[in-house]
C-alpha positions as CSV (number, residue, x, y, z in Angstrom):
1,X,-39.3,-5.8,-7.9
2,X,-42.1,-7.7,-5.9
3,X,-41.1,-9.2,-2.7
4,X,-43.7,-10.8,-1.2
5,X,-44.1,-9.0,2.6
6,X,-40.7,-7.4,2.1
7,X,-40.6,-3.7,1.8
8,X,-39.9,-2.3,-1.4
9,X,-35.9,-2.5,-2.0
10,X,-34.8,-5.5,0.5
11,X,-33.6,-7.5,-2.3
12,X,-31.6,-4.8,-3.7
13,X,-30.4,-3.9,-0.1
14,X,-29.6,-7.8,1.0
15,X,-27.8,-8.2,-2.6
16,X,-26.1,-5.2,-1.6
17,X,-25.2,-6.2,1.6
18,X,-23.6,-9.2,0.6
19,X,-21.6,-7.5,-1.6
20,X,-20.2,-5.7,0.8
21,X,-19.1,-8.2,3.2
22,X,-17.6,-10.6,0.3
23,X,-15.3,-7.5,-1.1
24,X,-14.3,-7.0,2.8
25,X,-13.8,-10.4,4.0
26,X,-11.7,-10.4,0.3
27,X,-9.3,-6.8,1.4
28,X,-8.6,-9.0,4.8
29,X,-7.1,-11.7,2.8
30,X,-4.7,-9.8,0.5
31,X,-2.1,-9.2,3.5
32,X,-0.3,-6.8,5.6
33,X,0.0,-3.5,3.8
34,X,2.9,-1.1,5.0
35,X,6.2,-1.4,7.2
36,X,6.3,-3.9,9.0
37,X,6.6,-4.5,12.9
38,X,9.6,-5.0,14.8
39,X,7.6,-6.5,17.7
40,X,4.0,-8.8,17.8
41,X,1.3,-6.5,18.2
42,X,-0.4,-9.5,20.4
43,X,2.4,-10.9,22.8
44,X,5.0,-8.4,21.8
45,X,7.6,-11.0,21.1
46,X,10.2,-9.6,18.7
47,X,9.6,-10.3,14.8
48,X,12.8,-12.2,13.2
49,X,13.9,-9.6,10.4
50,X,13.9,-12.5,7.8
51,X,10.1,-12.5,8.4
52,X,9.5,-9.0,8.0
53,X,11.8,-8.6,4.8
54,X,9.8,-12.0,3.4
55,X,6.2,-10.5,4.4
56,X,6.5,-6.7,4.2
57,X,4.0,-5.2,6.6
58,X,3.8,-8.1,8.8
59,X,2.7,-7.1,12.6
60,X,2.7,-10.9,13.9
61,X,5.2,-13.1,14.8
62,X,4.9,-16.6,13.4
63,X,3.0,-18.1,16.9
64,X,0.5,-15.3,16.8
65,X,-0.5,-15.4,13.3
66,X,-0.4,-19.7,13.1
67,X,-3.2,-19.2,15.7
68,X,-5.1,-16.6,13.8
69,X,-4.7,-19.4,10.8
70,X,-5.7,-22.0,12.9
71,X,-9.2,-20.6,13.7
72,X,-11.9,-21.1,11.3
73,X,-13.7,-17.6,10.0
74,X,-17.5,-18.2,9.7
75,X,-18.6,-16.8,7.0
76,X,-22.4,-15.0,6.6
77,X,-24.5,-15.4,4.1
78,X,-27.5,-17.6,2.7
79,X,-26.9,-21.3,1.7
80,X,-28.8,-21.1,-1.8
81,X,-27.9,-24.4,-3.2
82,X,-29.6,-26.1,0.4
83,X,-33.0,-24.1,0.1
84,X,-36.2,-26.5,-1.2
85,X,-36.6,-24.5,-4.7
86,X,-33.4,-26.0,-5.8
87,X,-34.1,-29.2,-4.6
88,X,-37.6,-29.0,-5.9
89,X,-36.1,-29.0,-9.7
């Protein structure tokens, strides 16, 4: 596929790429996997057992991970519906 000044296979690669970091940024949203933690792995406060029988695998207490929540993940990427062609139509 012709690129333009882009060696042969950048497309694929980017396409590739971006791939990638979707199905991983989408494995880091399914949850905590496993037994859960009696204690925060960040302030090492204890974990209240009712939260680790309602999340199973959970490794922060509810402080920790409401501040984890609370931050906003930027996401990579290319903004495709901003770029001039698709304005242009």
């Amino acid at each position: 596929m012709a690129g333009g000044w882009s060696r042969d296979g950048a497309v694929e690669e980017q396409i590739e790429a971006s791939l990638q970091d979707e199905l991983a940024r989408m494995r880091a949203r399914r949850g905590p996997m496993g037994e859960s933690a009696t204690h925060c792995v960040e302030c090492d406060e204890p974990i209240p057992e009712r939260r680790r029988e309602a999340i199973p695998g959970v490794k922060l207490c509810v402080e920790c991970q409401s501040g984890r929540d609370s931050r906003s993940q930027a996401r990579g990427g290319i903004n495709r519906r901003g770029s001039k062609d698709s304005q242009l139509k």
